[in-house]
C-alpha positions in Angstrom: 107.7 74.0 -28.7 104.8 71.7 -27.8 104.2 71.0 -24.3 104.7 67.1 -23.0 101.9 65.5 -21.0 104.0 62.7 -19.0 101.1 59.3 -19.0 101.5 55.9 -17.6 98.6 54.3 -19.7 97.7 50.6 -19.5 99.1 50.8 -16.0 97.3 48.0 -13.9 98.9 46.1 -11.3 96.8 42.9 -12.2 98.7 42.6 -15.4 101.7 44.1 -14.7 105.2 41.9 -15.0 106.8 40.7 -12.1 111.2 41.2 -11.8 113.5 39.1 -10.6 114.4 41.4 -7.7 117.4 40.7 -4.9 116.7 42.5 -1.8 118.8 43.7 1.7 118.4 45.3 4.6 119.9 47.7 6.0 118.3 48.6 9.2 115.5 47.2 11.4 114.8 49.3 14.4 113.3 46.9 17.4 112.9 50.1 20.2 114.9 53.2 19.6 115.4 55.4 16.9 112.5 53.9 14.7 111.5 56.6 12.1 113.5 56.2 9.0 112.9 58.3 5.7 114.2 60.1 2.9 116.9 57.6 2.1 119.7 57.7 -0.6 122.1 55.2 -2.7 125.0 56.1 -4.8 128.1 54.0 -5.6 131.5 55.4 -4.4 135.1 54.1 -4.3 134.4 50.3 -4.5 131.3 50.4 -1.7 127.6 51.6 -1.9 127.0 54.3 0.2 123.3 55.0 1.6 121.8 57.5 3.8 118.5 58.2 5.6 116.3 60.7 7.8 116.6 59.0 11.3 114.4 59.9 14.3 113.7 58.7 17.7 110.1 58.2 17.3 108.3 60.7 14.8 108.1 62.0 11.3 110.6 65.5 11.3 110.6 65.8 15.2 113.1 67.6 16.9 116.4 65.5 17.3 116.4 63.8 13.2 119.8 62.9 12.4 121.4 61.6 9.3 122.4 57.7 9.4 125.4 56.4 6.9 125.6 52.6 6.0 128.1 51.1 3.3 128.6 48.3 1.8 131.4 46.6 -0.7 128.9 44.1 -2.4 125.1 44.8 -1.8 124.3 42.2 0.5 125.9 42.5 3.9 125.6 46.7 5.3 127.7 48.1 8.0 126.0 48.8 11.2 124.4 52.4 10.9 126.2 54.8 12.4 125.7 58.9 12.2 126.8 60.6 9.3 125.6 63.9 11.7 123.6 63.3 14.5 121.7 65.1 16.5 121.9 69.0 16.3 121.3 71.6 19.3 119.4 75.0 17.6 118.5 78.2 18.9 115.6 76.8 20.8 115.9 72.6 20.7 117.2 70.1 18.2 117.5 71.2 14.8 115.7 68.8 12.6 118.1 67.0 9.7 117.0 65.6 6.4 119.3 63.1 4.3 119.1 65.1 0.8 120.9 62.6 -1.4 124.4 62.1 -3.3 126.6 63.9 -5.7 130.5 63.0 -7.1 133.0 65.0 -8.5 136.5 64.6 -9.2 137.1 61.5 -6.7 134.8 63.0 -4.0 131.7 62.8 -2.8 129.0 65.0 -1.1 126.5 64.3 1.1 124.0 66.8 1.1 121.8 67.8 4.4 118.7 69.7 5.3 117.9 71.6 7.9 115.0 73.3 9.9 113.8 74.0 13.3 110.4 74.6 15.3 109.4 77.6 16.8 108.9 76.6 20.5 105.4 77.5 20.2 104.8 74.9 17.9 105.9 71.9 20.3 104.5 70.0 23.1 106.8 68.5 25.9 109.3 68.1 23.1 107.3 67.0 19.9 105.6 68.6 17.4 102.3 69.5 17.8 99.9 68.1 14.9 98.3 71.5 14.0 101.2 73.5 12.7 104.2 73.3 11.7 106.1 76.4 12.9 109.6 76.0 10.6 112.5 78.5 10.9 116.4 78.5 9.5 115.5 75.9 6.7 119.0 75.3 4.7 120.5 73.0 2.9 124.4 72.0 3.8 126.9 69.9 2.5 129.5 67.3 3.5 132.2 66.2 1.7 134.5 62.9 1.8 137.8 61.7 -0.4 137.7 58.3 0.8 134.2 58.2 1.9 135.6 57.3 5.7 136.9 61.2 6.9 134.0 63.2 5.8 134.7 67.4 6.0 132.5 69.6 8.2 128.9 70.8 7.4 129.3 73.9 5.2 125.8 75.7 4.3 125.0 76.5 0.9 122.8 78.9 1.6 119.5 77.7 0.2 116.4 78.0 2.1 115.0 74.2 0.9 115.0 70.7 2.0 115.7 69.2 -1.8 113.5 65.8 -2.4 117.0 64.8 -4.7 119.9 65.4 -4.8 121.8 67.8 -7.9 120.9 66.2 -11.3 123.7 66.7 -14.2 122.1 68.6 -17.4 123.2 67.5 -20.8 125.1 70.9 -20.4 126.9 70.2 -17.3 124.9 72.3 -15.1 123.5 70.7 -12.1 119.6 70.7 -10.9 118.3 70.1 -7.5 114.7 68.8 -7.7 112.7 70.4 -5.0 109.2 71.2 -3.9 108.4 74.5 -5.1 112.3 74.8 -5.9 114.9 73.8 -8.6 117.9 75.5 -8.2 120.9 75.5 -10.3 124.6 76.2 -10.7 127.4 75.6 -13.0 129.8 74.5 -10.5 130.3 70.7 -11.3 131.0 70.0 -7.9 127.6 71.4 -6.9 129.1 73.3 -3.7 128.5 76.3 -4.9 127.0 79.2 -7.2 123.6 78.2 -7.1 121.1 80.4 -7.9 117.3 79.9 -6.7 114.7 79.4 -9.1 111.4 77.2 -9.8 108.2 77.6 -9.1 108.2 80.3 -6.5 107.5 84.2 -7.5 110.9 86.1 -6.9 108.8 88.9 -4.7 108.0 85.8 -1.9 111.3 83.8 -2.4 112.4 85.9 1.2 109.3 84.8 2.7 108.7 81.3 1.8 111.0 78.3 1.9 111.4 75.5 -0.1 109.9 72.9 2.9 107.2 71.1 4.4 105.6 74.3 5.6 106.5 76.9 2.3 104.6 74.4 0.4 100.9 75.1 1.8 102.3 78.9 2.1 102.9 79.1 -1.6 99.5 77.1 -2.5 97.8 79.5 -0.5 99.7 82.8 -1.8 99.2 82.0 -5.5 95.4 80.2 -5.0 96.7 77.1 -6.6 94.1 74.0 -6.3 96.2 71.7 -4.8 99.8 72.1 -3.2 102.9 70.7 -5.2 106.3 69.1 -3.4 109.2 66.9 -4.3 109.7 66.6 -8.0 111.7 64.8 -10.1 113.2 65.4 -13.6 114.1 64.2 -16.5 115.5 65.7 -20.2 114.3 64.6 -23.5 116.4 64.8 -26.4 114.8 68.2 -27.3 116.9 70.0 -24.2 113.5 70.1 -22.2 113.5 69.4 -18.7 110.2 67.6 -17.5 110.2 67.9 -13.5 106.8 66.0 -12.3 105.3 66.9 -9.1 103.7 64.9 -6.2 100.4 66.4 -5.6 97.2 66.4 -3.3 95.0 64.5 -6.4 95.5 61.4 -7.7 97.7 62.7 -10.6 101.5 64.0 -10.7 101.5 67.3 -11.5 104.5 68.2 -14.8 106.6 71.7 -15.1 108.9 72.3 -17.7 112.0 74.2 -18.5 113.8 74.7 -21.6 116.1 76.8 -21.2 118.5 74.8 -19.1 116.6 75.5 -15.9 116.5 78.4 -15.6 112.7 79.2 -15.6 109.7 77.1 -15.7 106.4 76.6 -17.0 103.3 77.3 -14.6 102.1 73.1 -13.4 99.8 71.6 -14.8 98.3 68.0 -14.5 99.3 65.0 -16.0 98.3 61.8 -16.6 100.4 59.9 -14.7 98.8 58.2 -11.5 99.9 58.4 -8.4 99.4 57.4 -4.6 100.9 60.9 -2.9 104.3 59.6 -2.6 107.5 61.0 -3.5 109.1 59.0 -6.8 111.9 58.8 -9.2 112.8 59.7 -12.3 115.8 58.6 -14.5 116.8 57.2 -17.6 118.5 53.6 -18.7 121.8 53.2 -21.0 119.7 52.3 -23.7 118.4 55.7 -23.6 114.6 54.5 -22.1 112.9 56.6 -20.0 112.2 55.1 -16.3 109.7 56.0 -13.7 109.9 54.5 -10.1 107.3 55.3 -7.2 103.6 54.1 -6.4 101.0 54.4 -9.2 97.8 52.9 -7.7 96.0 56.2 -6.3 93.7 53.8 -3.5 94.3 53.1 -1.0 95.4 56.4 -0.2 99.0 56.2 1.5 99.2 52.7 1.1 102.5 53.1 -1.5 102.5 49.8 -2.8 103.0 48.2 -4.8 106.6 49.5 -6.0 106.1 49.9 -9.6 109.3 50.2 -12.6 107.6 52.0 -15.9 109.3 52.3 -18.8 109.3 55.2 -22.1 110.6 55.4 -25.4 109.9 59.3 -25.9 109.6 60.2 -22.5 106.0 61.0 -22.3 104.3 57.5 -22.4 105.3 55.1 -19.9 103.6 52.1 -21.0 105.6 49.3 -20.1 105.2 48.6 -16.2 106.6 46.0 -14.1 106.0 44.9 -10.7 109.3 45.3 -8.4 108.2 44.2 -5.2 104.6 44.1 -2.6 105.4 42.6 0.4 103.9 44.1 4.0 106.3 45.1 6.2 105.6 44.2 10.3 106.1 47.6 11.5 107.6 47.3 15.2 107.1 50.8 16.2 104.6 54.0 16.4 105.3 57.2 15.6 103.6 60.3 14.1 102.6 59.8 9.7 104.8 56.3 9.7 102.8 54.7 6.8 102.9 53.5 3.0 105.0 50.0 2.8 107.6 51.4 0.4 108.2 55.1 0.9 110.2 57.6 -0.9 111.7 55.0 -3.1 115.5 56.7 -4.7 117.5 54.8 -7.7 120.9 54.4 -8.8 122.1 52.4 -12.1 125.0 50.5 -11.7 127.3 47.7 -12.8 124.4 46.9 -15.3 121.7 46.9 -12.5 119.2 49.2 -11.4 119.5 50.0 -7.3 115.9 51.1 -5.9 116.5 52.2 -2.1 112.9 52.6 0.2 111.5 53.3 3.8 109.1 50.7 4.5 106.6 52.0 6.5 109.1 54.7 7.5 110.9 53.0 10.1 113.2 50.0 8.1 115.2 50.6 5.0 115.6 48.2 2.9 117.6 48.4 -0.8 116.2 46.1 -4.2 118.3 45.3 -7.2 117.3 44.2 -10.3 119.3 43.3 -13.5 119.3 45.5 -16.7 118.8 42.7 -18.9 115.3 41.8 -17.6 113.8 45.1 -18.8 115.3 43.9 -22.7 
């Protein structure tokens, strides 16, 4: 079977088409608690349900809990409130990262990563800019009915901080997209059985996690030319899985599997631009192929603007629409709080697509926009 070579040609933001896009917020930050990241939609008995990476004032300091907002029609959000807040480890705060959403049988799960610094590696309570220091990365998992009582944390033993949450195969079997990892189970309810795979060599899984840190250690190990974090998949109608890969060039880098996941091909580049952002992946009813993230590769970090691209075959995306560019005022410092819409997650529903962003890492704000403009 050939290998794919994912391209957004005839991307330009000068031409692209502009959506009719409706927007909310759902949290502003004036003085406390100001980094916001790695946020998540899903849809879940009658309400939206989101979730984000919340800090006091920097990117994956010590203390990062995981905000919950709902709402029942889009617009109007419930104040945030801790879905689990902060965590005492073995030597501080653990650090928490909102991993995204998965339903099963009239539940659903929250998912949750976890790490912690070695003490060495922080000054007067903050990480220090030179290191990173990580230890106990793992990946845990909450569970609700009614999406009010939620059970406790339960670890699933994975040594990763996923960049989305489990992804349902044409099979049934469920894929977390990673950084260096893309593990799988056949447990629909994605609690349990998974079974580690991806990119990493099986004699350094032990020694390298699936995280901020395991990715420079990997690069390093295996003499890559760039380091490769938080994919996102799709399948083609041929069974292949094509998980794309943020990466230190101005390119996404592709890996495939087909074989349901279970291995994967060594990266490569692709053509697909990129502005070293995390993105999204997914595919419409109508059976198109849809990219969401941050094409333009300069400025450098400056993620915007938020771009929809569409594909027939899954390999060109060559229809590419502006969703939004506003600046964002940002209120507050902090350590890495840039790009105007970060991390951007998506959710189809009720004939709409959902895009949920960080902008400028501190506010989170959700855009909608209906199916039938993309016809």
């Amino acid at each position: 079977m050939r290998e794919h070579t994912p391209a957004n040609p005839g991307y330009s933001a000068a031409t692209a088409a502009r959506l009719p896009v409706e927007r909310a917020w759902l949290y502003r930050p004036e003085t406390a608690w100001c980094y916001s990241h790695h946020a998540a939609i899903t849809h879940f008995n009658g309400r939206f349900f989101a979730i984000w990476s919340n800090g006091r004032q920097d990117e994956d300091a010590p203390g990062q809990r995981v905000l919950l907002s709902t709402s029942a029609d889009f617009r109007t959000w419930t104040a945030p409130a801790p879905l689990l807040d902060a965590q005492p480890g073995r030597w501080g705060e653990l650090v928490l990262t909102a991993a995204g959403f998965h339903q099963h049988a009239g539940r659903l799960v929250a998912y949750v990563g976890q790490y912690e610094y070695r003490p060495e590696f922080l000054e007067n309570g903050r990480r220090r800019m030179d290191g990173n220091g990580h230890a106990g990365t793992t990946l845990r998992a909450m569970t609700t009915a009614d999406g009010v009582t939620w059970d406790a944390p339960r670890d699933l033993g994975l040594p990763m901080i996923p960049n989305h949450a489990p992804q349902r195969l044409a099979s049934g079997r469920l894929v977390i997209s990673g950084g260096i990892s893309f593990p799988y189970t056949d447990d629909p309810a994605g609690l349990s059985g998974w079974q580690m795979t991806g990119l990493c060599p099986p004699e350094l899984a032990a020694e390298i996690a699936d995280d901020s840190e395991g990715i420079y250690q990997l690069r390093s190990r295996l003499n890559w030319p760039v380091a490769l974090c938080e994919g996102s998949f799709y399948q083609t109608d041929d069974g292949v899985l094509h998980m794309l890969l943020r990466s230190e060039t101005e390119h996404l880098y592709v890996s495939e599997s087909q074989d349901d996941g279970a291995t994967w091909s060594a990266p490569r580049e692709s053509g697909f631009s990129d502005n070293a952002t995390k993105f999204h992946f997914g595919r419409l009813p109508d059976g198109r192929f849809y990219y969401v993230g941050c094409p333009d590769p300069a400025p450098r970090y400056q993620r915007s603007p938020l771009v929809l691209s569409l594909s027939a075959d899954g390999e060109r995306f060559d229809r590419h629409f502006i969703l939004a560019d506003t600046p964002y005022p940002q209120r507050a410092d902090g350590m890495h709080k840039v790009g105007e819409y970060g991390y951007p997650v998506t959710l189809i529903h009720e004939n709409a697509l959902h895009v949920i962003v960080s902008r400028r890492k501190e506010a989170v704000e959700v855009l909608r926009v209906p199916l039938a403009a993309l016809e």
